[in-house]
C-alpha positions as CSV (number, residue, x, y, z in Angstrom):
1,X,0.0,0.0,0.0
2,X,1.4,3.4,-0.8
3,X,1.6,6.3,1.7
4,X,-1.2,8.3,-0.6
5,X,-3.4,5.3,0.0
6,X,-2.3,5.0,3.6
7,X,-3.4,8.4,4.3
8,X,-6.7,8.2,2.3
9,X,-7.1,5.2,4.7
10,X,-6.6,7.1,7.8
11,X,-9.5,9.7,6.6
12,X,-12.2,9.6,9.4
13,X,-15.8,9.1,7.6
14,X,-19.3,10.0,7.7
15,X,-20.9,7.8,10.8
16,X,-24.6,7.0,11.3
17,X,-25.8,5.9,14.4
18,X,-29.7,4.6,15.1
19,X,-30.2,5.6,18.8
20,X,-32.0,2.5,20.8
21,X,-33.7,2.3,23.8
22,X,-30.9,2.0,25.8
23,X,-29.7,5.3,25.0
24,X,-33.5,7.1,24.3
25,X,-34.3,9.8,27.0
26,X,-30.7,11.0,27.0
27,X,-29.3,14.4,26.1
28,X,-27.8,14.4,22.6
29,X,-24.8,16.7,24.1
30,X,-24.6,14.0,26.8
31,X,-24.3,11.1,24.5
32,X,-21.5,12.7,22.3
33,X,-19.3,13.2,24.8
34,X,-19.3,9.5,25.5
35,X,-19.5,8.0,22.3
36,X,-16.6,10.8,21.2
37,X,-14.2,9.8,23.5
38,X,-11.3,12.4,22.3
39,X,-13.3,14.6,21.3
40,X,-13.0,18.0,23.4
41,X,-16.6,19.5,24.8
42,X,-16.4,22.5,23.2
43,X,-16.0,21.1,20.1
44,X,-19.0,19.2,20.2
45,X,-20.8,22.1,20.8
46,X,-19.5,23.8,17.7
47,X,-20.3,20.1,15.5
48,X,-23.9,20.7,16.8
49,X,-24.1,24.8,16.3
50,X,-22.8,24.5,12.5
51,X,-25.0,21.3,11.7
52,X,-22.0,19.2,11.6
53,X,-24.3,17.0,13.9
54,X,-28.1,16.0,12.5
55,X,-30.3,14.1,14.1
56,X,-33.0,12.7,11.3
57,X,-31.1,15.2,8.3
58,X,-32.2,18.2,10.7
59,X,-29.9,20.6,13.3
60,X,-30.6,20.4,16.5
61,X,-29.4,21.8,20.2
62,X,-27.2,20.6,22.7
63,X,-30.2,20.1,25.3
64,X,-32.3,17.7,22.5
65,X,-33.3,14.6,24.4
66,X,-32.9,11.3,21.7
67,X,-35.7,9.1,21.5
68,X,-35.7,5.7,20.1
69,X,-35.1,5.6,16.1
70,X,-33.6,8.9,16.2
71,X,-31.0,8.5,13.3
72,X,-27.3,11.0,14.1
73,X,-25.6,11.5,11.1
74,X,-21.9,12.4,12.4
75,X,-19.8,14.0,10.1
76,X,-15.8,12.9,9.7
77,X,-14.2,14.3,12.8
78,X,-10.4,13.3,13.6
79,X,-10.7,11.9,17.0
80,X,-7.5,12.0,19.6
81,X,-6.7,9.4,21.4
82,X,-7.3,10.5,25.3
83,X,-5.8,9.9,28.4
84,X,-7.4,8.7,31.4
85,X,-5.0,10.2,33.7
86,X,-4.6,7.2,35.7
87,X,-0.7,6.3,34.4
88,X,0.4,7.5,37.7
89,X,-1.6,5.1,39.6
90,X,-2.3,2.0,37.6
91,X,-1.6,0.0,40.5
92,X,-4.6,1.3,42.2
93,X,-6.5,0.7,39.4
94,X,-5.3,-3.3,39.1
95,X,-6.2,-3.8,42.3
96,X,-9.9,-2.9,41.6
97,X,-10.1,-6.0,39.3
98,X,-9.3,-8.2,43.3
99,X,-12.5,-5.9,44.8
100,X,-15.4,-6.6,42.0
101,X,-17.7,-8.5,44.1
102,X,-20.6,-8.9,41.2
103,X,-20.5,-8.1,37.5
104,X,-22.8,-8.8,34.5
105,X,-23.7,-7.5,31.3
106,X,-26.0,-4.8,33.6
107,X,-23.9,-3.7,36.3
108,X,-20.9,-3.7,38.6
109,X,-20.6,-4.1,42.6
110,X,-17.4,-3.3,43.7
111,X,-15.8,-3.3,47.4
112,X,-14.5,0.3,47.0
113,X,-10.8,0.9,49.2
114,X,-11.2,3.5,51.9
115,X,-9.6,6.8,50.7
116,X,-10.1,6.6,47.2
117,X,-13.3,9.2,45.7
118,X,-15.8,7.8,43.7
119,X,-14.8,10.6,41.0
120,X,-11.9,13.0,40.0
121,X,-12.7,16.5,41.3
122,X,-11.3,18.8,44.0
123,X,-7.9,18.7,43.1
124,X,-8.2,14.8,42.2
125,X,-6.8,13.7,38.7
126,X,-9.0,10.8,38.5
127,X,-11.4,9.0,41.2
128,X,-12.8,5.1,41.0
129,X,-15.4,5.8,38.5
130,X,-12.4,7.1,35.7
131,X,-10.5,4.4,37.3
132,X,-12.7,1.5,36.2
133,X,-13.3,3.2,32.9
134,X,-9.9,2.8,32.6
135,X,-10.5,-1.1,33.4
136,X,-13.3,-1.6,31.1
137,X,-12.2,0.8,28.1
138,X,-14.6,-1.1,26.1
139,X,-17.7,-0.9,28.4
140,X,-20.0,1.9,26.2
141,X,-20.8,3.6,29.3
142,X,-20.0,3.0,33.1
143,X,-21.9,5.6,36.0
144,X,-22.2,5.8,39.6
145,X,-25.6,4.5,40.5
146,X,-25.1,6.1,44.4
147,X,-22.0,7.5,46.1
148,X,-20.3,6.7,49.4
149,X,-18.1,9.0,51.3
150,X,-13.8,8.8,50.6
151,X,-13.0,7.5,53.8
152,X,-16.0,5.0,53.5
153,X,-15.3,1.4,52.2
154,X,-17.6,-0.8,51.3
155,X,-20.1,-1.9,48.2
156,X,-20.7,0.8,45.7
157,X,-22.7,0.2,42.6
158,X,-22.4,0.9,39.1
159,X,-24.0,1.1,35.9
160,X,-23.3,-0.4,32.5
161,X,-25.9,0.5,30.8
162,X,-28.7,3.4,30.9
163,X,-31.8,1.0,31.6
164,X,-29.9,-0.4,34.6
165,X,-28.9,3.3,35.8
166,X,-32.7,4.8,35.6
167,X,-34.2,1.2,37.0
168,X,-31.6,1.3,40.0
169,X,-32.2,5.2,40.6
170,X,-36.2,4.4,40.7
171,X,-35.8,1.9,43.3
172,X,-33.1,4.4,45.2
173,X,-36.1,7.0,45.3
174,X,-38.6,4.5,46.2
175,X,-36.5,3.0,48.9
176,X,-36.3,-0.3,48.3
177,X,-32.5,-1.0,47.8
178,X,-31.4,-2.0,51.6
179,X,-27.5,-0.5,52.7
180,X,-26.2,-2.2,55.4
181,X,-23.3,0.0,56.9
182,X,-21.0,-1.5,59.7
183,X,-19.0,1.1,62.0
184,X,-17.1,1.0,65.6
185,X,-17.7,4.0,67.5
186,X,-17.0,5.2,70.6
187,X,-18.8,4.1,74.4
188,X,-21.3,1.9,74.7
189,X,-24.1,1.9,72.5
190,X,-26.9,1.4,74.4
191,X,-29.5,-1.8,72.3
192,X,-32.4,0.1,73.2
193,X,-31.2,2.9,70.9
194,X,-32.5,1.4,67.5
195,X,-33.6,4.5,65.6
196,X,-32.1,8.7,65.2
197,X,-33.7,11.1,63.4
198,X,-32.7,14.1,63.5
199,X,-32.5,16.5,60.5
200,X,-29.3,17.3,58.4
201,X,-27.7,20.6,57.1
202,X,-25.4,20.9,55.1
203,X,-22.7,24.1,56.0
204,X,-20.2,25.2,53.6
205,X,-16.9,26.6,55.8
206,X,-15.3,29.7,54.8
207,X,-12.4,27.5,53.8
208,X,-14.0,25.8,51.3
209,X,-14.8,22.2,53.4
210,X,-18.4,21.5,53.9
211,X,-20.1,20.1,57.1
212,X,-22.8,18.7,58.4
213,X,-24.5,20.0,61.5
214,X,-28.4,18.8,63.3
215,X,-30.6,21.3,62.2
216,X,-34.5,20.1,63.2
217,X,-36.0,22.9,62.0
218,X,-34.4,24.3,59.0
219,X,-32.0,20.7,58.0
220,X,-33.4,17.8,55.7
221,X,-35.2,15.1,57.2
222,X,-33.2,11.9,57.9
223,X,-33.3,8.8,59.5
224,X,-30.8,6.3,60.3
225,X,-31.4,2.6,62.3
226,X,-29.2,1.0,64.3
227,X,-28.1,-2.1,65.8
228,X,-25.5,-3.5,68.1
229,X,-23.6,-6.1,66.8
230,X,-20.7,-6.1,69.5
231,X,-19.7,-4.3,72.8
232,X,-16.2,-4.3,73.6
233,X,-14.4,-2.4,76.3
234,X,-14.7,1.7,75.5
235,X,-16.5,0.8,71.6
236,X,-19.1,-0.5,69.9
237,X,-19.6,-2.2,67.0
238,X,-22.9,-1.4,65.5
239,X,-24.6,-2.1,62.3
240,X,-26.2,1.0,60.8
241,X,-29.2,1.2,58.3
242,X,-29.7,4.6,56.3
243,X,-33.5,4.9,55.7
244,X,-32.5,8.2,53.8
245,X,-29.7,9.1,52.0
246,X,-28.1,12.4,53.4
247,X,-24.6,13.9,53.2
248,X,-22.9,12.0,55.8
249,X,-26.0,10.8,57.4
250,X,-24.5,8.1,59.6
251,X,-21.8,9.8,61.1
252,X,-23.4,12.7,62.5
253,X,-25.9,11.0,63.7
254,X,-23.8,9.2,65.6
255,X,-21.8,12.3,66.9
256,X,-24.7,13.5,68.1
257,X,-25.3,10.8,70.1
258,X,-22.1,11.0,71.7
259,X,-20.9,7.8,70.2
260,X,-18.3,9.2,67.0
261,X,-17.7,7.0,64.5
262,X,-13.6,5.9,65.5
263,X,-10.7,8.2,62.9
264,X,-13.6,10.7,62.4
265,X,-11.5,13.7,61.1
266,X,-15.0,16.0,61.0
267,X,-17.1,14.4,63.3
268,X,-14.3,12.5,65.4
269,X,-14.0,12.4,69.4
270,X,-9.9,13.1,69.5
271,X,-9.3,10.9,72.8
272,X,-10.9,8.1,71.2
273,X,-9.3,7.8,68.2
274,X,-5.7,8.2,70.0
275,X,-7.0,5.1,71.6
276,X,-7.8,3.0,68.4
277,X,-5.3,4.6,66.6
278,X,-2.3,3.3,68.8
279,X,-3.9,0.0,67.8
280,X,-3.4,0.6,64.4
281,X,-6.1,2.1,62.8
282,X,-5.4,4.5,60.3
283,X,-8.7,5.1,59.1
284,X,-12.8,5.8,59.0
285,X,-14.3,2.9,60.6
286,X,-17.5,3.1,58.8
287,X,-18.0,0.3,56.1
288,X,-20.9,-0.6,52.9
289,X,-21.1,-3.8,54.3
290,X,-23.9,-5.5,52.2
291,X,-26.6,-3.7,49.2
292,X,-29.4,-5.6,49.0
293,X,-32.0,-4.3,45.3
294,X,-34.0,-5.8,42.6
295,X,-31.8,-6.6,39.1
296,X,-32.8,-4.9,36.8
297,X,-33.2,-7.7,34.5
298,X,-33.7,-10.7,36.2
299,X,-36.1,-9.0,39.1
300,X,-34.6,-10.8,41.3
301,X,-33.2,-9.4,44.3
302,X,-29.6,-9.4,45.0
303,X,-27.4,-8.8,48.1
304,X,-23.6,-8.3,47.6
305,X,-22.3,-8.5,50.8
306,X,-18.0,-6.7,51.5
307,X,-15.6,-8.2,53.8
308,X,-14.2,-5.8,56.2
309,X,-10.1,-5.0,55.0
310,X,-7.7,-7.0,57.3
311,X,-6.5,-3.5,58.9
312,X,-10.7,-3.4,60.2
313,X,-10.6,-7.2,61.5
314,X,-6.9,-7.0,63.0
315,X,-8.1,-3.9,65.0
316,X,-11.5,-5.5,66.2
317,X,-9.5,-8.9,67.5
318,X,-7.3,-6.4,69.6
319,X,-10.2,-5.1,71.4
320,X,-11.6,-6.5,74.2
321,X,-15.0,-8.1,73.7
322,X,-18.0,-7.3,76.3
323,X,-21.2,-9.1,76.9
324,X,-24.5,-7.4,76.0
């Protein structure tokens, strides 16, 4: 082949794609920047402004929502090959392959590492959701169905494909996927205390970090239930069920109950974590311990259960166990 003919080759083309339901309901903008990996957001928007970017032979905005049928004609654009920004740290992201717990052609449960985000942002190159793009590069789409906290380990779900995302968020809003959370906190948790509801604010600190304070009148309503699974000397072990999903629901309400959750940097009691943390613990002891929800396809409900990290079960077989 001669270098004329290599080049010709090389041309990008015309591309038509026939939107199905999987992808019906979405925003065209939305959709591009997915399926145009490379392709920078800004010039996306230009494609669409100049009609570069048709949807059924006719222009369209940025905001159009695709329904099923819809044919894009795309015309040739030269698309770069983009980094993930995970080079640095492609151990991290091996090591997510060892914490998949569950994974179909649907969705993915994985036993997220404490102090990793679940996305880049806030001075983060990249957080778990770019990492495991990185691990499935051909997966068409991959999205946080929920979120947990940084310093929170534990099952976190995500999305492979649109259906699975809306189906999962539905049952989110109507309650019916069950978080089990485990965390050691500080005293004695007294079994009679099964239930706190007070309500959440959020407060946004001059220097940028944001809080959560008990705010009954003007705060969010939240409730969070709890149950003992083990006393030991100074601590508690308790299992903790959010019946709402607020900003760091579970450990404020257990501040304000004067049990902190143990290596609490907000909401932490200082003498007890110098206790735990002469033991070895070196971070939040809150953990996603099981997800229990409907598949979306089969309908028949799942529960992914986590194991606790060895640093979690080393520290609880140095504390001294306590009868009820």
């Amino acid at each position: 082949m001669t270098k004329k003919n290599e080049i010709e080759c090389e041309k990008p083309q015309v591309r038509f794609i026939t939107i199905d339901d999987e992808d019906a309901g979405q925003r065209i903008d939305n959709f591009l920047l997915k399926t145009l990996k490379g392709v920078p957001k800004s010039r996306i928007y230009r494609l669409l402004r100049k009609g570069e970017i048709r949807v059924n032979k006719k222009r369209t905005k940025p905001d159009y929502k695709m329904i099923a049928e819809d044919i894009l004609r795309i015309a040739p654009i030269r698309v770069a090959e983009r980094s993930e920004g995970v080079s640095p740290q492609l151990n991290v992201v091996a090591n997510l392959e060892k914490q998949i717990l569950f994974e179909d052609e649907r969705l993915i449960v994985i036993n997220k590492p404490s102090g990793m985000a679940v996305h880049g942002g806030s001075g983060l190159s990249f957080g778990l959701i770019e990492a495991m793009r990185a691990l499935r590069p051909d997966a068409r789409m991959l999205e946080l169905v929920h979120r947990l906290d940084r310093d929170t380990s534990g099952c976190l779900v995500i999305a492979k494909k649109r259906s699975a995302l809306r189906n999962l968020h539905e049952q989110l809003r109507n309650k019916t996927v069950q978080k089990f959370y485990h965390a050691l906190v500080k005293g004695r948790w007294s079994p009679k205390l099964t239930r706190v509801t007070e309500g959440l604010k959020k407060n946004d600190l001059k220097s940028g970090e944001r809080v959560v304070v008990v705010d009954n009148i003007n705060g969010k309503e939240a409730e969070t239930r709890f149950k003992v699974l083990q006393h030991y000397t100074d601590a508690t072990l308790v299992r903790a069920f959010p019946v709402t999903g607020r900003t760091h629901q579970i450990r404020v309400h257990c501040q304000t109950k004067g049990h902190s959750i143990a290596c609490d940097a907000k909401y932490g009691n200082d003498e007890f974590d110098k206790k735990v943390k002469k033991l070895g613990l070196k971070r939040l002891f809150l953990h996603a311990a099981s997800i229990e929800f409907t598949h979306p396809l089969t309908e028949q409900r799942l529960k992914i259960e986590a194991p606790l990290e060895p640093s979690l079960e080393k520290l609880l077989k140095k504390l001294h166990k306590e009868n009820p």
